[in-house]
N, C-alpha and C positions, 0 to 999 in steps of 0.2 A: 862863030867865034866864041860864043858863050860856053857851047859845048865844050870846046878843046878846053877852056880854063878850068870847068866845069872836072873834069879827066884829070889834069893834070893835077889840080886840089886836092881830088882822090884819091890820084895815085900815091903825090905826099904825104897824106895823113896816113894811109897803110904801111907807106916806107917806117914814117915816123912810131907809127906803133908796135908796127914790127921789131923795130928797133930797141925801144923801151921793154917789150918782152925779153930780147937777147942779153938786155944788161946786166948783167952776173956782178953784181955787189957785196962790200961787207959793209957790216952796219956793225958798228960799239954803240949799246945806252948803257947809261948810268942811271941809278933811278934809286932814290934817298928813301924809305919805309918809315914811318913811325908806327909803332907797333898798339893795337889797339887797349885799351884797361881791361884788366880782366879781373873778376872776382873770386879770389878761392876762396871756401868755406871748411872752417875748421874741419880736423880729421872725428868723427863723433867717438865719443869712447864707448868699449865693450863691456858691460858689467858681467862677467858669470853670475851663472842664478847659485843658487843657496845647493849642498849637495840634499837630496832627498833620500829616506832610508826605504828600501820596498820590501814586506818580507816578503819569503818566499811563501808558495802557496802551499794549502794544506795537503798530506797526502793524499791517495784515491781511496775511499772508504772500501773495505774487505767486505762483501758478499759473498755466506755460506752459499754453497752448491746443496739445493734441494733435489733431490731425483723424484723425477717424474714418472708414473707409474704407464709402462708403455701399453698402449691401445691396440689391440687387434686389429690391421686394417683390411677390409673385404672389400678388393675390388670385382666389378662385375665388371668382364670385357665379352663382347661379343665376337664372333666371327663370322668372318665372312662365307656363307655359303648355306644351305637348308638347315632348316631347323625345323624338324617336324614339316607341318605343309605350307610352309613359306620359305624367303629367300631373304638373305638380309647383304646386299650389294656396300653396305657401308654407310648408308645416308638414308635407305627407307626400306620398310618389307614389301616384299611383291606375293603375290599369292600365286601357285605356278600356274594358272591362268594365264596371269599379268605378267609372269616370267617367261613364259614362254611362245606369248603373243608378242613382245617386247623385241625382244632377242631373235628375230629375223636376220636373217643373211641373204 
């Protein structure tokens, strides 16, 4: 017996909440504001500064052209290949010993 009432309680409380979800309502508020104090603070004033005078700068000083009295330059280059009885590869001499012992194929 408990059970059936037990069921049936249930089933109402679902009917009834189902039902309260379905309720498609309009609502009107009214609702009165008083608006809170506010403090403004003066607007600060601008002063322009003073105009300042800047002169302009001086010109670029003029430097006479000295000529320079040109230098002979001697360069020494080597080449690659015998020189009397050695071998000069670029990086060191070989002696044709050392050339030739080298240089296997």
């Amino acid at each position: 017996m408990k059970s059936k009432l037990f069921v049936s309680l249930g089933l109402g409380a679902l009917i009834l909440g189902a039902s309260q979800f379905a309720n498609a309502g309009v609502s009107v508020g009214l609702n009165f504001a008083v608006p809170a104090p506010v403090y403004v603070a003066p607007a600060p004033v601008y002063v322009a500064p003073a105009p300042v005078y800047a002169a302009p700068p001086p010109p670029p000083p003029v430097v006479a052209y000295q000529p320079v009295a040109a230098v002979p330059v001697v360069a020494t280059s080597f080449v690659i290949g015998w020189h009397g009885g050695q071998y000069w590869d670029g990086r060191r001499w070989w002696s044709r010993h050392d050339w030739y012992g080298h240089r296997r194929w």
